[in-house]
C-alpha positions, 0 to 999 in steps of 0.5 A, spaced: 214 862 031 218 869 029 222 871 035 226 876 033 225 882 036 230 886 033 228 884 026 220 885 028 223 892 030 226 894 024 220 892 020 215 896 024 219 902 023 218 902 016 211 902 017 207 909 017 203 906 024 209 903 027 202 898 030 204 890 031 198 886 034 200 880 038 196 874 038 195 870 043 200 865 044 206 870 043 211 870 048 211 878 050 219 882 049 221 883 055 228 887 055 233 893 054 228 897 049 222 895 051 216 898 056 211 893 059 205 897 060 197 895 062 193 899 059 187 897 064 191 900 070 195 906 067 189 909 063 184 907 068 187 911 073 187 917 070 180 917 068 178 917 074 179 923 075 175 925 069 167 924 067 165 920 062 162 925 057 170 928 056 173 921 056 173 921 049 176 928 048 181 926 053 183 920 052 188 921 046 192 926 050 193 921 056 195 916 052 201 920 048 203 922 056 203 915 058 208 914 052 212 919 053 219 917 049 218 916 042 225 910 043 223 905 046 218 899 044 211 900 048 208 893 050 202 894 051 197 889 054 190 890 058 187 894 052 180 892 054 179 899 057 179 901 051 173 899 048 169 901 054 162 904 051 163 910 055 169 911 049 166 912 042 173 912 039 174 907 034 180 902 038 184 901 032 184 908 030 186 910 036 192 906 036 194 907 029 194 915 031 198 914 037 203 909 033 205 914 028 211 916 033 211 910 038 213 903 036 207 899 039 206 892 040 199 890 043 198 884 046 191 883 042 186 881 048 181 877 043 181 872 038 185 871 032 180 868 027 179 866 019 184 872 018 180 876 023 181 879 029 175 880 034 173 882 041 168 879 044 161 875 042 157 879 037 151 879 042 156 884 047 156 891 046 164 892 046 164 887 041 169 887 034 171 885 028 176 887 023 179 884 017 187 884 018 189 885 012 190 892 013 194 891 019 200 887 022 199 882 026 204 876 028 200 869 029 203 865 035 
């Protein structure tokens, strides 16, 4: 298993989406650097406060808020808030906005299949399925 976190992060640097998908079985970083964040509760908290229909218009600004510093290496878990269907956004898309000036290492809460990472069943209606091929994904 590659664990080399410095390694990792002076690679992810280089990258224009500074995005690492963590699968399953990865031992999170932990340490001087690294900001462990639950998405789940952090985001849940502020839409709260906001109805459904502006979740969308919102949600990228309230993302940027609650990864404020541009150097540390966000770790973030608890994503499944993200494909809520009162959220349109495309998940991977919004994590590859937000990671142009952030380092994010996000703890994928699916499955690593065949060269695909996928989010639920295909009959559930928050499900996903993307090729990795256009993503950097460390397989356990």
């Amino acid at each position: 298993m590659y664990k080399n976190w410095e390694h990792i992060i002076r690679d992810l640097e280089k990258w224009y989406n500074h995005l690492l998908f963590l699968i399953p079985g990865n031992d999170l970083p932990q340490g001087e650097g690294f900001q462990a964040m639950n998405l789940n509760l952090a985001l849940s908290e502020r839409l709260l406060v906001l109805s459904p229909k502006d979740y969308d218009r919102e949600l990228k600004s309230i993302l940027l808020e609650l990864l404020p510093n541009e150097g540390i290496n966000y770790v973030l878990s608890g994503i499944e808030i993200l494909f809520d269907t009162a959220i349109t956004w495309d998940v991977i898309e919004l994590l590859k906005q937000v990671s142009r000036s952030r380092n994010l290492l996000v703890k994928w809460p699916g499955q690593y299949e065949g060269g695909f990472l996928v989010y639920a069943t295909p009959s559930h209606p928050e499900f996903l399925k993307i090729t990795i091929e256009d993503y950097h994904v460390l397989n356990g």
